[in-house]
N, C-alpha and C positions, 0 to 999 in steps of 0.2 A: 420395101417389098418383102425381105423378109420379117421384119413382123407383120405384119398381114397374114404369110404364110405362117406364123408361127400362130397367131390368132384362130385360125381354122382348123389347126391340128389340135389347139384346147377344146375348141368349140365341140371337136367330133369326138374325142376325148369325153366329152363330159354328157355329150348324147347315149356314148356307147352304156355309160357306166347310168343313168338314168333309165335305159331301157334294162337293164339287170336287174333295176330292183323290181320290175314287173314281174318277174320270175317266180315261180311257188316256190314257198320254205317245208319242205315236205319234213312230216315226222319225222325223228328219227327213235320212235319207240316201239317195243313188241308188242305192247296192251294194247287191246280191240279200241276201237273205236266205238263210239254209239251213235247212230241217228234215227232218232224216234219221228215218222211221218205221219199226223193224222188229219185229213181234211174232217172238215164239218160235214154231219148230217151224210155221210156216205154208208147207203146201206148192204151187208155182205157181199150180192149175189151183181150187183152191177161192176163188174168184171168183165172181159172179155174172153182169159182163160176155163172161166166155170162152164161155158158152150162145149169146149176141148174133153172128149172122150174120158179120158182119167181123172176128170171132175167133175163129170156131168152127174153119175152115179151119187156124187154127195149133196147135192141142192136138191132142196126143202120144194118143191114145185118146178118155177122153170127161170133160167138165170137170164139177165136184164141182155138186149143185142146193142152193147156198149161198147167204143174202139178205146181200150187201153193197154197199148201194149208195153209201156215200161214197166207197167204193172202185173201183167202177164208174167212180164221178163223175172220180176220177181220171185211171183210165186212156183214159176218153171224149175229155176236155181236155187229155190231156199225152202222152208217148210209151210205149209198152209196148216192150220189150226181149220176145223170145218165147223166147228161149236164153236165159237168164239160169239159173247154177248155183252150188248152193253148192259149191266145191272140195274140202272138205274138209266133209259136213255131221254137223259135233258144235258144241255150243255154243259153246266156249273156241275150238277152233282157227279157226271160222266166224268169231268178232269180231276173233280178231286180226290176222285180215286183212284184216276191212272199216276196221280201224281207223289199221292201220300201212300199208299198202297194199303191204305185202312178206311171202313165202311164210313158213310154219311155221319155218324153217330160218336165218332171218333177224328175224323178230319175236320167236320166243322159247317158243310157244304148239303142242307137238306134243300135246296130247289135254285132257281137259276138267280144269278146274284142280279138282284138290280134295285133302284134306287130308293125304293120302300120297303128295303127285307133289310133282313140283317145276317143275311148267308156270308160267309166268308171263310176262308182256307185258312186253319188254324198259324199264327206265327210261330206256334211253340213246338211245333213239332218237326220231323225231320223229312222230306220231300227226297223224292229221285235227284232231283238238282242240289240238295244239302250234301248226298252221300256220294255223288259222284264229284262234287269239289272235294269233300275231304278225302276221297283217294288220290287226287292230284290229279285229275281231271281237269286241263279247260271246259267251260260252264257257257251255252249260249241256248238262248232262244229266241223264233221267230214266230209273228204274226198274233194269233187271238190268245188272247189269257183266259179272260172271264172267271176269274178265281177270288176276285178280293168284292168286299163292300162298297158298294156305291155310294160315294160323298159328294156335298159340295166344295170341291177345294180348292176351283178352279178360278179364274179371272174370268172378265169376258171373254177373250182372245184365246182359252184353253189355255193359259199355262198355270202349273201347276206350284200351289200356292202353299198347300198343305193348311188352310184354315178355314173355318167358313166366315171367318172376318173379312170386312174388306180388304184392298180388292177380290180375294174371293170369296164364295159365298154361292158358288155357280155350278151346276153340273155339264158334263160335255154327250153323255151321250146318256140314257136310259137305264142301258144294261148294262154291259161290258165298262171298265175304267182305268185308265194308267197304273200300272204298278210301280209306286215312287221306288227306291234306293231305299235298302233297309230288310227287315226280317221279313215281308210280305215278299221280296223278292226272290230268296232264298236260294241263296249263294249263285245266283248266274250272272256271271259277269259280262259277257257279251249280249246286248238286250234291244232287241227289235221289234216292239209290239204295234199289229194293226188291230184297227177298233172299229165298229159299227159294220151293218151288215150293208154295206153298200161297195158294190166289189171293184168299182171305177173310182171310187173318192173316198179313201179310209182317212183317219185321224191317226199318227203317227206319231211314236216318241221313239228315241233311240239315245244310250247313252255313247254313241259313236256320231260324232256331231258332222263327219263325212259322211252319212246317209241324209241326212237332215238339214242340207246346204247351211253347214257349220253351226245352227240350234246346239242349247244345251240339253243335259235330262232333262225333262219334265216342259219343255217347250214344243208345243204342236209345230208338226208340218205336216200338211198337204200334198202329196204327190201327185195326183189325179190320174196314179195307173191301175189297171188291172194287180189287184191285189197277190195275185198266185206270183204273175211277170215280176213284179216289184221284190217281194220276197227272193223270190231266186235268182234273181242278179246279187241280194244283197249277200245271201248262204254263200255263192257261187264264190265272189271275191274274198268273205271271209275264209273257204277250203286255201284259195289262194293264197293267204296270208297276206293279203295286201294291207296295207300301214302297218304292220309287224303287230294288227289287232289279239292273238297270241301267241304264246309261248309254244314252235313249233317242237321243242323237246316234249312237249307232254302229249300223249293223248286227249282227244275232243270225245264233248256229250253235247250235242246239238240234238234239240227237239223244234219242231216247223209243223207249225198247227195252221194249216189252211184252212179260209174262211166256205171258199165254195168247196162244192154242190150245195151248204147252206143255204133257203132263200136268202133275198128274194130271187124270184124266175121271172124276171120281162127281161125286153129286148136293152133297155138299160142299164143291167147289171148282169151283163151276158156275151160270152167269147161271140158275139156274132159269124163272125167270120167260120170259126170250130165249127157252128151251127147248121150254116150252110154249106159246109165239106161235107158234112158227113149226114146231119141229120134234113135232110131239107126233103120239100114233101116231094121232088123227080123220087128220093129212094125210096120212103115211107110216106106214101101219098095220106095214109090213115096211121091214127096215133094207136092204134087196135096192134101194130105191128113194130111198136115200142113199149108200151106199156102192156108184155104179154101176160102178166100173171093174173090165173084165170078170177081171181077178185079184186081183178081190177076196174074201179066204175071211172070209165074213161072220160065221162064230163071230169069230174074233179083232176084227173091225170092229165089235163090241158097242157100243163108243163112241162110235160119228160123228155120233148125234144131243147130246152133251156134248162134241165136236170142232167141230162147227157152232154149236154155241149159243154157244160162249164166241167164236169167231170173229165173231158178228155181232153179240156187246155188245161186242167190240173195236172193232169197226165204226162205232159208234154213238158211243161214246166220240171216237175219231177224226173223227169229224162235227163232235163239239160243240170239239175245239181249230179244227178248219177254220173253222168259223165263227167264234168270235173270232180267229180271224187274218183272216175277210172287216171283221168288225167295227173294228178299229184302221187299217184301211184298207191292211192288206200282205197279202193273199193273191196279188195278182198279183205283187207284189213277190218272193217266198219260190218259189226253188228248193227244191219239196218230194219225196224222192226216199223210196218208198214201196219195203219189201223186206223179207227175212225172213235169219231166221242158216241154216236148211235146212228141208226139207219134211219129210213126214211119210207113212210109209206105210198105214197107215190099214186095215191087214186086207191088202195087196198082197202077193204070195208069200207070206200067211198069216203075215207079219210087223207087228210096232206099230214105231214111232221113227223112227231115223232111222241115220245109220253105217255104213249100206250104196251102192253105186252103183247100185239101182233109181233108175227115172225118177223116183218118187215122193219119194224121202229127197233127192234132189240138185236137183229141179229148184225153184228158187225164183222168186216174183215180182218183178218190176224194172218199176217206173214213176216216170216221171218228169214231175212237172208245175211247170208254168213257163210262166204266162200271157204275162208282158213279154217274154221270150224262146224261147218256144218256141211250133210249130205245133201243135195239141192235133189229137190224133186220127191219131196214126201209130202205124207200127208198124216195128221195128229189128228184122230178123234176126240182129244178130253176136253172136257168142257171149261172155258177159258173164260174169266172176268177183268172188270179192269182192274180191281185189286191184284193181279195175278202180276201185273206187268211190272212191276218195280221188284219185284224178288227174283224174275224170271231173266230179265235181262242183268242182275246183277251179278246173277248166276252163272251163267254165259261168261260175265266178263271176268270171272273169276274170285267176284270179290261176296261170296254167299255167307263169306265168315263174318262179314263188314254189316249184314242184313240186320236191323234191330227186333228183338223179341218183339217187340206192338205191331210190326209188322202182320195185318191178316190175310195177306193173297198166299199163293202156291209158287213156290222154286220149280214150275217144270221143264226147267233147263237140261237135269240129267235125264228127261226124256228127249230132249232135244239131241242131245250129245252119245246120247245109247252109254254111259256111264251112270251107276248105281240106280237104274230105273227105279229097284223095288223099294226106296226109298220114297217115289215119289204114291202117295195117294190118291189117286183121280179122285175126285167128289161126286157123290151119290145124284149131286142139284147143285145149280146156281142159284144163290139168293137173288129177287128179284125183288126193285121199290120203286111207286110212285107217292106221289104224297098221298094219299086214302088207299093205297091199296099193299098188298106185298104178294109174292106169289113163289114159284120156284120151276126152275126149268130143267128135267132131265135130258135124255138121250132121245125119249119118246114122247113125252108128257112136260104141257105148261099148264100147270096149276095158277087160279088166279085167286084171290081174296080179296073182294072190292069191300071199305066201307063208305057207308055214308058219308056225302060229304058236308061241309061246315052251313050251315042253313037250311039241313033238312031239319025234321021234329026231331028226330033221332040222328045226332051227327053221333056220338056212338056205336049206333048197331049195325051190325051186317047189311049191306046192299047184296051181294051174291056173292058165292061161291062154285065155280065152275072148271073146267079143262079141257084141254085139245089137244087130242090122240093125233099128233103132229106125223104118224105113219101113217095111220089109213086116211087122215083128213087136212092133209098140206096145207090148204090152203084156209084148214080155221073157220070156215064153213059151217059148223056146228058143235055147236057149246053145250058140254056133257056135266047133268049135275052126279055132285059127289054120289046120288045114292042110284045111280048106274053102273058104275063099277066100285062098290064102296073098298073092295082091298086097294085094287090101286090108288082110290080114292086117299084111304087111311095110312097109306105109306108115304103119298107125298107130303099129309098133311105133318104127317109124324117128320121127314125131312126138312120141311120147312121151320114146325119149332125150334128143330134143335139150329137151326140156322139163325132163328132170330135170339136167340141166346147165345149162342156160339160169339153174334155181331154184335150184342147187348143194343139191340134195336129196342127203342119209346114201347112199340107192342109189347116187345116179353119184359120190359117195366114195369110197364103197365096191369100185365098180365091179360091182354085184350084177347077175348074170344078164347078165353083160357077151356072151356068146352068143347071148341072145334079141337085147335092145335094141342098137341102132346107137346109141352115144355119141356119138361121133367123125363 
């Protein structure tokens, strides 16, 4: 009898001390924390706080009637940026410049990587994830990459081969592709990538072989969840420190790049349920009463009730990492900088996507929160790119000394922090590029330069040149040529050269259209 009894007092013994290790290993450093949020394809104004009186004022026409309230939450308690654009908005070229903090022309990244290009995010340089390891940062990321060249290196069965010999020889998806171990990864050690745009059944790798029912790197798994869900269980347990995955003395730089609002929009790669909470036709019996922006051509806008749904189980998701980052005790701690790779047009010129210089494809959200360090409840007019974001936040975290000269975005952190403002420069314009086109976006005025594209007689020459007086004409409604206003005309034009030299873009190489643009 006594051992028996003494059996049961191991037993619980050994229970007690198992349920301890479930415990978070909470920081123990004063360094900020970083986490960088950008869903896909989410465009500025779909927001729920931008409706709210003290933001109403700042949107470009009229803001999306979208339920996001973590997101709200944020930009309530931290800074909203009201310019904030994507410079380039396609997937591939959008990240390699939030990532490198240097233009297309120097990271490596001129159009979206897929399995017939040879786009891909340079190895040899130095990324947000290089310089936040070498400050002794923990290093993690979650969900879409879309930064490297598309190979075949795979098996049949998706594992990843690295040859295109047999057994592989095989690609796994189109676009998007595994980023092996090595200089393409650069430096992030914690590694949780979703692939393809199907947001019920993504293609998974992780080099944490407990998300992956014990898989190695480079070994597919299938989870068959909701992409946003799945992610944030995984972020979640990693805040926790659960399997001691890091070093709780150091500071984290976690970046979580969600796949939706991306297409696709049917009922099979779509929060159903979100859909009929909120969007279902009892409340908006007409889609005229979601898709309110007045150019909007609501045949093509069919989707904005599966554009909004997937956006507010993004939301919701988003919530539940916040809160365990309230829970381990660093939410005030964690420089959380909330943004997207581009917008989305939504039915606007009777167009879907993105890849255009409408307001809707370029204009993206920029929030930043930051309780220890920052005044919550402002708002930043300067005009913000995604080159901007790897000096800006580096800034912030104190380390601007660490920032390397090739670096081309803007430190405008000491705007952020109201220390040494006059140091920072607003910029006259944001460079803007598609592949034929380049353009520049002021405070008032989008300048666009279309050329012709590849298989016209003239892929050389000018297709147009035009602008939209984005104050008196929101909604882009008509297209002003340069010899209507030729000063304003000649000033953006003159901005834009020194722009495309400034970025040593193929055009001012080239010297193309060296007659319109002032170079020199």
């Amino acid at each position: 009898m006594k051992n028996v009894l003494l059996l049961a007092l191991v037993l619980m013994a050994l229970g007690c001390k198992e349920e301890k290790k479930t415990e978070p290993v909470l920081a123990k450093t004063k360094a900020p924390n970083v986490l960088i949020i950008y869903p896909d394809q989410l465009r500025r104004y779909s927001a729920g706080f931008w409706s709210k009186e003290k933001y109403r004022a700042h949107v470009i026409g009229k803001p999306d009637p979208v339920v996001t309230p973590h997101i709200d939450k944020l930009a309530e308690n931290g800074v909203v940026f009201t310019q904030a654009v994507s410079n380039f908005p396609l997937c591939s070229p959008a990240r390699g410049m939030i990532l490198s903090g240097r233009y297309p022309e120097q990271n490596g990244i001129w159009n979206n990587c897929r399995k017939d290009r040879d786009e891909s995010l340079r190895d040899d340089i130095e990324t947000i994830t290089d310089l936040f390891f070498d400050a002794g940062y923990n290093t993690s990321y979650f969900g879409k990459c879309h930064w490297l060249k598309n190979e075949p290196l795979f098996d049949e069965n998706g594992t990843y081969i690295g040859s295109t010999e047999e057994p592989g020889g095989n690609y796994i998806n189109r676009y998007d592709t595994y980023v092996p171990p090595g200089k393409s990864r650069h430096s992030i050690e914690y590694f949780y990538q979703s692939i393809r745009d199907t947001h019920y059944d993504p293609l998974v790798y992780s080099n944490d072989p407990n998300t992956i029912n014990g898989k190695k790197d480079g070994e597919l798994h299938e989870p068959k969840i909701f992409t946003p869900k799945n992610e944030a269980e995984k972020i979640k347990n990693y805040l926790l420190n659960k399997g001691n995955v890091r070093d709780s003395n150091k500071p984290f730089f976690l970046m979580w790049s969600l796949n939706p609002p991306h297409n696709p929009w049917n009922d099979e790669n779509t929060d159903m349920e979100t859909l009929a909470k909120y969007y279902n036709k009892e409340k908006y019996p007409e889609d005229s009463q979601l898709a309110v922006r007045d150019n909007a051509d609501l045949k093509v806008a069919n989707y904005v009730r599966h554009y909004f749904a997937n956006l507010t189980s993004v939301d919701n998701y988003i919530g539940q990492v916040l809160e365990t980052l309230k829970e381990v005790g660093e939410l005030d701690n964690t420089i959380i900088l909330f943004s997207s790779d581009h917008g989305e047009m939504l039915g606007s010129h009777g167009k879907e996507g993105k890849n255009v210089f409408e307001t809707e494809s370029l204009s993206v959200p920029f929030i930043v929160h930051w309780p220890k360090g920052l005044q919550g409840g402002t708002i930043n007019d300067a005009l913000f790119g995604g080159p901007d974001v790897l000096p800006t936040v580096m800034g912030l975290a104190g380390l601007d000394k660490n920032i390397p000269e090739a670096i081309e975005g803007i430190d405008f952190s000491p705007l952020l922090t109201n220390s040494n403002e006059k140091t920072v420069q607003k910029p006259e314009g944001i460079l803007l590029m598609l592949a034929n086109s380049r353009g520049i976006l002021t405070n008032r005025y989008t300048l666009c330069v279309d050329q012709k594209k590849h298989g016209d007689d003239n892929a050389k020459g000018l297709q147009e040149v035009y602008m939209y007086d984005n104050q008196e004409d929101p909604y882009q409604l008509k297209k002003l040529s340069i010899d209507e206003q030729p000063e304003v005309a000649a000033n953006l034009l003159s901005i834009l050269g020194k722009e495309l030299k400034r970025t040593n873009d193929p055009w001012y190489q080239q010297k193309k259209f060296k007659d319109v643009f002032r170079y020199e």
